[in-house]
N, C-alpha and C positions, 0 to 999 in steps of 0.2 A: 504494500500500500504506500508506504514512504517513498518510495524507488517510483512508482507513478506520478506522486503526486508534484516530485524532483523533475522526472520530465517532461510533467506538463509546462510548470513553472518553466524549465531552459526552454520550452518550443513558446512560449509566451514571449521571453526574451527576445529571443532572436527574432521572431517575426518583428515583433518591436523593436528592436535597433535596426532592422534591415530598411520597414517605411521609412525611420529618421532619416537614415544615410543616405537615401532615397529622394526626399525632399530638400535637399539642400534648394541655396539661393539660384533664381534665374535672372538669365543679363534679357535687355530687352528686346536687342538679336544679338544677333550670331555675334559673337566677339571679333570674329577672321573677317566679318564681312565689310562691305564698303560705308553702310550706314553706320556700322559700328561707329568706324572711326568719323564717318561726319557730324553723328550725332554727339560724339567725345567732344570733338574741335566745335559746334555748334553751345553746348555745355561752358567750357573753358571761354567763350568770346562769351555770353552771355554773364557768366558769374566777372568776369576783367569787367564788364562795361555796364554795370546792373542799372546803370540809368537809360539804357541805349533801349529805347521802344520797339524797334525790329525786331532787335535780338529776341526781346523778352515775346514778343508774336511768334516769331518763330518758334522757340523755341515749345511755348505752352501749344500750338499746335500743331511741333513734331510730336511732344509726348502724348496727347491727343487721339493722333494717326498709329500709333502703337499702342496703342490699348489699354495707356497708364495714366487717367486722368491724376490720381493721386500726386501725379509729380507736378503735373499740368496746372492743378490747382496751387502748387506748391511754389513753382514758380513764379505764377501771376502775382500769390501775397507777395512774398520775397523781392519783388520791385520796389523801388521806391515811391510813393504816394506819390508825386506827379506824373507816374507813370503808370502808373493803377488805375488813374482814373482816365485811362484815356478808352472811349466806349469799344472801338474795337476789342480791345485785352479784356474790358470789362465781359465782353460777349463770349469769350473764350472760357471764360473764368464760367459762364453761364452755361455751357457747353461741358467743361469740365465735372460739375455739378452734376451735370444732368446725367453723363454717361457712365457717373459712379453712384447712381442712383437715388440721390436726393432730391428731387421734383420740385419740392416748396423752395428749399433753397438755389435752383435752377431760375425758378418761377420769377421770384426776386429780385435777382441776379440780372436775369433778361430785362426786366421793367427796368432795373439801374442802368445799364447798357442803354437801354432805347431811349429814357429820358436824356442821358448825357449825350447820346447824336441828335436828338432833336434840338438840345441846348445849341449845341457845335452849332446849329443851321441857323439860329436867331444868334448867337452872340457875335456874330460878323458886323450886324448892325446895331444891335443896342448893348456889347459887351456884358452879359449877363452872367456869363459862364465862371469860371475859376480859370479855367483853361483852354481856352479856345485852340481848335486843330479841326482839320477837315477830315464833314463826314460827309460823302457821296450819299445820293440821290440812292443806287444800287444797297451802298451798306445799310442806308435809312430801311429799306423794303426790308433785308435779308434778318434785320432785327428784329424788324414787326411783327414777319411770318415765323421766326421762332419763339417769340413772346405768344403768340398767338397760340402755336403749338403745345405749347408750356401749358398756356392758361385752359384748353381744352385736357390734357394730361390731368391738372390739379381736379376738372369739373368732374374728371371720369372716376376719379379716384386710383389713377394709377400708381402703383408705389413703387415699381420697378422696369422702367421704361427699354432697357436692356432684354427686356422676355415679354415682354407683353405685345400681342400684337395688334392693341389699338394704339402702341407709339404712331406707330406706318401710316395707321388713318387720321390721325390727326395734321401728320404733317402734307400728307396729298390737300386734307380738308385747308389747311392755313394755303399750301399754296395755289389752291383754287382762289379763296379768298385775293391773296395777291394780283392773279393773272386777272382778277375780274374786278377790283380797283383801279388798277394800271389799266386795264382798257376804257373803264369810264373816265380817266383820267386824262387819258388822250383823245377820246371822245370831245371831251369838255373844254379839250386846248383848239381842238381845230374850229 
């Protein structure tokens, strides 16, 4: 009975130190590869110049494009506040949110972004902003239609946008909404 009870415990063990060894850490590709080292050097000119806006867009959506909002999000804080608030990164930040599963806090995020490019579009003329930079006509739309998607996400009760597949329909439904503004939009110009 001893003698069994001994080798259940070693087969317990082992199975259990084999998953640990098992799970070690992963890179977020291939080390050998080309993005490795672009995203390294990408990384390294980012953390040299953390005020540098590109950098910090770029960078929050290479991490993004590889499937690790966590860092995404890590990066956008890690800017310095005049850089934070600039509505692009803010949208990213809103993006990053959303595709590690926080919805409200996506939600949020996206309203903050779309307010500060709507600001960007009036503080040319009556200096209203903190910060004035340019937001295109295009960014203005692409923010609206994911604020949109958000706020249908939050109606439906989505909690996990990543598996659900009323994500997909909301975001067809914002960009109908889009394509059928911009045409009355144009409509209304001619």
């Amino acid at each position: 009975m001893e003698i069994r009870v001994s080798l259940v415990l070693l087969v317990v063990l082992v199975v259990t130190g084999s998953a640990l060894s098992a799970s070690g850490p992963t890179a977020l590709v291939d080390p050998a590869s080309v993005e490795a080292v672009q995203l390294s050097q990408l990384e390294d000119a980012a953390s040299a110049a953390r005020g540098d806006l590109a950098l910090t867009q770029r960078l929050a959506a290479t991490y993004l494009r590889y499937g690790h909002p966590g860092l995404a999000i890590t990066a956008v804080r890690a800017a310095p506040p005049e850089v934070g608030r600039d509505p692009v990164l803010t949208h990213r930040l809103a993006q990053a949110y959303e595709a590690s599963g926080r919805v409200e806090d996506a939600l949020g995020t996206a309203e903050l972004a779309l307010a500060r490019c709507k600001c960007v579009a009036v503080a040319v003329e009556r200096e209203l902003c903190e910060q004035p930079s340019r937001c295109s006509a295009s960014t203005l739309a692409a923010l609206e239609m994911h604020q949109e998607a958000l706020t249908m996400l939050m109606r439906w009760g989505v909690s996990d946008p990543r598996h659900d597949t009323r994500t997909a329909l909301a975001y067809r439904l914002a960009q109908r909404t889009a394509r059928i503004a911009s045409l009355a939009f144009r409509a209304s110009a001619e």
